[in-house]
C-alpha positions as CSV (number, residue, x, y, z in Angstrom):
1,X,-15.0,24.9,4.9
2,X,-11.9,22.7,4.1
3,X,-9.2,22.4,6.5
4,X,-6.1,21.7,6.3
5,X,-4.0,20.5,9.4
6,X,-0.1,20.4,9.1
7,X,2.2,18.5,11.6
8,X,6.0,19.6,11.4
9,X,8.4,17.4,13.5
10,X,10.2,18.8,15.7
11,X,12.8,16.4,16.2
12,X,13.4,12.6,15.1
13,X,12.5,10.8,18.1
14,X,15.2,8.2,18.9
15,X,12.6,5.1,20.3
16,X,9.6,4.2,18.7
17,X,6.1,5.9,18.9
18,X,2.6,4.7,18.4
19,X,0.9,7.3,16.0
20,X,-2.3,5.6,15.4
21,X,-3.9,8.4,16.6
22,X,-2.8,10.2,13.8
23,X,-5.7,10.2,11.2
24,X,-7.8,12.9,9.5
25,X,-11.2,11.8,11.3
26,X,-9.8,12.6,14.8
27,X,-8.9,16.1,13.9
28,X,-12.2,17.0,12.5
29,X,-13.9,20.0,14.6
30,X,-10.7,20.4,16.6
31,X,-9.2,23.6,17.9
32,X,-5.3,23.6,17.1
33,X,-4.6,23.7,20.9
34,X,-6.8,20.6,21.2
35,X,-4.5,18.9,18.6
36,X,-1.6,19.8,20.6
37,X,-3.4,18.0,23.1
38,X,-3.9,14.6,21.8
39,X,-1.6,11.8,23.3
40,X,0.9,10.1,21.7
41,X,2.7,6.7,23.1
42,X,6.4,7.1,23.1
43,X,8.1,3.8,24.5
44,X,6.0,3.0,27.6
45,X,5.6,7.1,28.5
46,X,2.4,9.1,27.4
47,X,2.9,12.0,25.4
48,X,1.1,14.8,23.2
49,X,1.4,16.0,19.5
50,X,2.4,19.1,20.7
51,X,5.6,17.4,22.2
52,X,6.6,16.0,19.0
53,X,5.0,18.9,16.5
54,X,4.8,22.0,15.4
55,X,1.1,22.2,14.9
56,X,-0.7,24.4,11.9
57,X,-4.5,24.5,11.1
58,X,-5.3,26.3,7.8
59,X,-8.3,26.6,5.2
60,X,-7.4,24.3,2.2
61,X,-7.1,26.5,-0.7
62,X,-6.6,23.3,-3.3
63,X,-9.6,21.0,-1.6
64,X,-8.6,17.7,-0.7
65,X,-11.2,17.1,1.5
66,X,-13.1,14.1,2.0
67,X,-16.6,15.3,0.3
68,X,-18.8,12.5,1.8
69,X,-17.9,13.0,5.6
70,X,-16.3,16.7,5.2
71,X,-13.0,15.5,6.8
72,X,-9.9,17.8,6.8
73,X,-6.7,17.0,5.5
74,X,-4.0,16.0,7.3
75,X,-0.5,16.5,6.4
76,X,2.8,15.4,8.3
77,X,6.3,16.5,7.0
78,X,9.7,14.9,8.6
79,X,11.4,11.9,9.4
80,X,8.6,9.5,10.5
81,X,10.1,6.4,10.4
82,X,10.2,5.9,14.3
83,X,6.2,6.6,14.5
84,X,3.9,3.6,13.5
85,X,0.5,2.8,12.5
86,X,0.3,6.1,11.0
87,X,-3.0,6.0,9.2
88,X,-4.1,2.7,10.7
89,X,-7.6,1.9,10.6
90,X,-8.1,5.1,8.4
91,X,-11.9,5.3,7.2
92,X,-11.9,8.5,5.1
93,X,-9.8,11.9,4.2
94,X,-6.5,12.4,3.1
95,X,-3.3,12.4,4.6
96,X,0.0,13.0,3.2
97,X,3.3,11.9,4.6
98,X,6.5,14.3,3.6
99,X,9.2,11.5,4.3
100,X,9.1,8.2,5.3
101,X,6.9,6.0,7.4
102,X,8.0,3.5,10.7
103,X,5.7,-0.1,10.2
104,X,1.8,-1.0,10.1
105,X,1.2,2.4,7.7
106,X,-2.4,2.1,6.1
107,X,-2.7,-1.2,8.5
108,X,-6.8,-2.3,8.2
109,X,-7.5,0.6,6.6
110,X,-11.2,0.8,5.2
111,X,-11.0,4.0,3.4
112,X,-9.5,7.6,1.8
113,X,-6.4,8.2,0.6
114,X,-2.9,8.0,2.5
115,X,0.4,9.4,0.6
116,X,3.7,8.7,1.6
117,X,6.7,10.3,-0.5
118,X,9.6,8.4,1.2
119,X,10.0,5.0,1.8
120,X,7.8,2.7,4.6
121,X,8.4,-0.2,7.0
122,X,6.9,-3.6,7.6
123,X,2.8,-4.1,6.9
124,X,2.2,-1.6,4.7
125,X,-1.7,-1.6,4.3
126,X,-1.8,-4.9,6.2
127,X,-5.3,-6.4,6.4
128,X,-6.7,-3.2,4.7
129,X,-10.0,-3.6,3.1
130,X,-10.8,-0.5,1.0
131,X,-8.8,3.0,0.4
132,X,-5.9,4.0,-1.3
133,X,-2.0,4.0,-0.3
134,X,0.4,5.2,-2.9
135,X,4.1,5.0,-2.0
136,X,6.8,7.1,-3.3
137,X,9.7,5.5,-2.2
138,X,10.3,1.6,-1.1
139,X,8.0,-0.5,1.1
140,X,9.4,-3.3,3.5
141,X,8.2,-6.9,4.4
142,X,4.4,-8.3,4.6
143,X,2.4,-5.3,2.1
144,X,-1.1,-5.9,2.1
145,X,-0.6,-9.0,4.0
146,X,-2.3,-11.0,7.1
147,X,-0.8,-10.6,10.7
148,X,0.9,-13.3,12.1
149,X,-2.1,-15.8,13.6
150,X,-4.2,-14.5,10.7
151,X,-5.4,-16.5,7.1
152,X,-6.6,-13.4,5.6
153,X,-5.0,-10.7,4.3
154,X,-5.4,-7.0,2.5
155,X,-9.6,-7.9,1.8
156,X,-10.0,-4.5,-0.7
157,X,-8.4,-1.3,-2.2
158,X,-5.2,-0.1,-3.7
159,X,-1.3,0.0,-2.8
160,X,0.4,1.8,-5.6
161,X,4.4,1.5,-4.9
162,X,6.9,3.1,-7.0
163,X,9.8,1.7,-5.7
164,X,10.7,-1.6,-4.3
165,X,8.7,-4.2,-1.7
166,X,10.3,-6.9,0.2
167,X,8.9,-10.3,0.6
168,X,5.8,-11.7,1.1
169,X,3.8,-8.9,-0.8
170,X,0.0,-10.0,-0.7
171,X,0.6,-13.4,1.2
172,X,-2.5,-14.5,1.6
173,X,-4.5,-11.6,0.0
174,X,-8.5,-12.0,-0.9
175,X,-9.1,-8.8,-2.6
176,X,-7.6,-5.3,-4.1
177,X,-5.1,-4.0,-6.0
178,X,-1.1,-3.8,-5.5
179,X,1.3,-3.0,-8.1
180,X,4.7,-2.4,-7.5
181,X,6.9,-0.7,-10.1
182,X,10.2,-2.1,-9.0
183,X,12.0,-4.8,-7.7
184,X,9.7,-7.3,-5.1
185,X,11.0,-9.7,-2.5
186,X,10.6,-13.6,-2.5
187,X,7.1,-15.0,-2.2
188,X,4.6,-12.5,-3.7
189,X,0.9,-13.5,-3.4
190,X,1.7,-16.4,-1.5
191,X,-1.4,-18.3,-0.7
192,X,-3.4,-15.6,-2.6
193,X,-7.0,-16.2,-2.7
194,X,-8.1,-13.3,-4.9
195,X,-7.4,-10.0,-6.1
196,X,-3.9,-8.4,-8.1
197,X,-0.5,-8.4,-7.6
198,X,2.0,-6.6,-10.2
199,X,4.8,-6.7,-10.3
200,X,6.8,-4.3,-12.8
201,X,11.1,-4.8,-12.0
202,X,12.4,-8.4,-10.8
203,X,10.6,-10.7,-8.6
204,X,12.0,-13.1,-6.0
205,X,11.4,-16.4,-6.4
206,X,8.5,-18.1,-5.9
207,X,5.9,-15.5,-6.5
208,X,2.1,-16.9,-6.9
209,X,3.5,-20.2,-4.4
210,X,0.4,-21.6,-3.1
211,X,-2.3,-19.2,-4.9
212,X,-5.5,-20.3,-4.8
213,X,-7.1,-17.9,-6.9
214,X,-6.3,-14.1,-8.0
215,X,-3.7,-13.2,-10.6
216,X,0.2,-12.1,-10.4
217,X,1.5,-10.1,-13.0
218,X,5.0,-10.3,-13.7
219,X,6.4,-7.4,-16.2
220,X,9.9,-8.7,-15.6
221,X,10.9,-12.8,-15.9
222,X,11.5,-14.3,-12.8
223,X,14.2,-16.6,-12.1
224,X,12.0,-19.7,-11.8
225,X,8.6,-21.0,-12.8
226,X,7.4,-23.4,-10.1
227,X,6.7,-27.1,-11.8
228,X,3.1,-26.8,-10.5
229,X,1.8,-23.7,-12.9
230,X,1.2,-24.5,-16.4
231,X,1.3,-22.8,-19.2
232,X,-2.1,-21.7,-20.9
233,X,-1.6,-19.6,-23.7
234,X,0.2,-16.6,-25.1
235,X,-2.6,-13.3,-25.7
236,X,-3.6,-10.3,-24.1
237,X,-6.1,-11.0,-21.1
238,X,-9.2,-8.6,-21.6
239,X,-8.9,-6.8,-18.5
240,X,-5.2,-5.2,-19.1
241,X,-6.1,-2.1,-20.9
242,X,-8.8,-1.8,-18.2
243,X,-5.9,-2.0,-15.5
244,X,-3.5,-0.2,-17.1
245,X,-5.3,3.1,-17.8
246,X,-6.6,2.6,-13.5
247,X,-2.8,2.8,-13.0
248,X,-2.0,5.9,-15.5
249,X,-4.9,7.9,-13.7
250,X,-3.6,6.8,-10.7
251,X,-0.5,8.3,-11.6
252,X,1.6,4.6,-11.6
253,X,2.4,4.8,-15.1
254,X,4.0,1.6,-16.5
255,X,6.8,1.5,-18.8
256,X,7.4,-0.6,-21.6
257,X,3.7,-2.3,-21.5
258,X,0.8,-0.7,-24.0
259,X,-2.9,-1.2,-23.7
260,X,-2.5,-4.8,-25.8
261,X,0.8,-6.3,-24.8
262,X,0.8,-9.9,-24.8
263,X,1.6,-12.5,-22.5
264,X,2.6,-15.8,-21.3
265,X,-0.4,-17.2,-19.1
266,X,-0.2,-19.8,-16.9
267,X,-2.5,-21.6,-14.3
268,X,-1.0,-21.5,-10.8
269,X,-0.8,-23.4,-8.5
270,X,-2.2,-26.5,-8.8
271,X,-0.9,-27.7,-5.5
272,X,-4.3,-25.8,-4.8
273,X,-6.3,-26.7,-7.9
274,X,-4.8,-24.3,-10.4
275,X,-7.9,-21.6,-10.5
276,X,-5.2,-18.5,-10.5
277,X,-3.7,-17.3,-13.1
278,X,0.3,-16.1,-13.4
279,X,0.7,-13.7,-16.6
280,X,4.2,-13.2,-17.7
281,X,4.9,-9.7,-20.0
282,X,6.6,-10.4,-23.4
283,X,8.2,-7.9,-25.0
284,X,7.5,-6.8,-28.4
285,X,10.6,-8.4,-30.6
């Protein structure tokens, strides 16, 4: 049987809370008084769910369960941008955010899916190596990045974000798939040693600094090209329509690009040997 558990906030908590504990794997087999149970780290004081929720367990009418392991889905509606790590280290289910998300959401994340409909904090899917996040609203700082005293970042899977990201999106990426459909902060796929970054409104400067392999995709100019990428030739790389109809399934449709748009591509960076690849959109004229 599927299961659906819902968490209702009770009240935005005013200092921060570790919510790591929060994922749909550690509420399978649970009785909802159990889940009332579970702690919850607020500040340096030890608390329970049922402090901060209103706690509902119910059959899942529309599936959404994790068919390989039978988890249940977990869905949390309020203002959550005071509780972080939700959904880190996440290995299978689903789990939906109604609002917004505090830092470290999706963090090392190895699989399932994780939905956030309001905007998210720092380290967004940071170190994750397989899964999905998809992001309603905005994301801050460091997305699919490496921690600080790390070389490696997001290693696998897929950050879909419909708004804006800050800087430093994919710095120092190996593997996966982000695409952001607005605006991005400075330095995007810095050091990048594989995988995708796109890019779809205006990117801060410098995006691809330092990439040792992988490929940006900038749908929007940027304000600079750095003297160290060079220009290859103008054409329609062979994996785009393939990319393009991953997003449109994903529901990250793209607009203004088709299936064979061409583009400006570049070899980046050879400060590193210039085996990546930037690909600038043009517009049909």
């Amino acid at each position: 049987m599927s299961i659906k558990v819902q968490l209702t906030l009770r009240t935005t908590p005013t200092i921060p809370m570790e919510a790591e504990s929060l994922l749909p794997e550690n509420m399978m087999d649970k009785s909802k008084d159990e889940i009332k149970s579970m702690p919850l780290l607020a500040g340096n004081r030890m608390e329970t769910v049922g402090d901060h929720f209103h706690v509902k367990t119910t059959e899942n009418q529309q599936g959404g369960q994790d068919e390989e392991n039978g988890l249940p889905t977990l869905e949390l509606t309020g203002n959550l941008t005071r509780f972080k790590r939700l959904g880190e280290a996440m290995s299978g289910g689903t789990m939906i955010v109604n609002g917004s998300a505090g830092f470290h959401a999706g963090a090392q994340m190895s699989g399932g899916v994780l939905t956030i409909t309001g905007n998210t904090g720092d380290y967004l899917g940071a170190m994750m190596t397989g899964g999905r996040i998809v992001v309603h609203g905005s994301a801050g700082h460091f997305t699919g990045s490496a921690y600080r005293g790390f070389t490696s970042g997001m290693s696998g899977g897929t950050i879909l974000i419909h708004g804006d990201a800050g800087n430093l999106t994919g710095a120092r990426m190996r593997r996966g798939t982000i695409a952001v459909r607005g605006a991005c902060g400075d330095l995007a796929a810095f050091s990048m040693r594989a995988g995708t970054v796109l890019i779809g409104g205006v990117p801060g400067v410098r995006a691809g600094a330092n990439m040792i392999r992988g490929t940006v995709i900038l749908l929007t100019p940027p304000q600079e090209m750095l003297p160290t990428f060079r220009y290859n030739y103008t054409g329609s790389p062979s994996f785009w329509p393939l990319l393009l109809a991953s997003l449109d399934r994903a529901d990250c449709a793209l607009p203004d690009v088709k299936p064979h748009s061409t583009f400006e591509c570049y070899s980046a960076d050879f400060l590193e040997g210039g085996r990546g690849e930037i690909l600038l959109h043009r517009l049909a004229s």
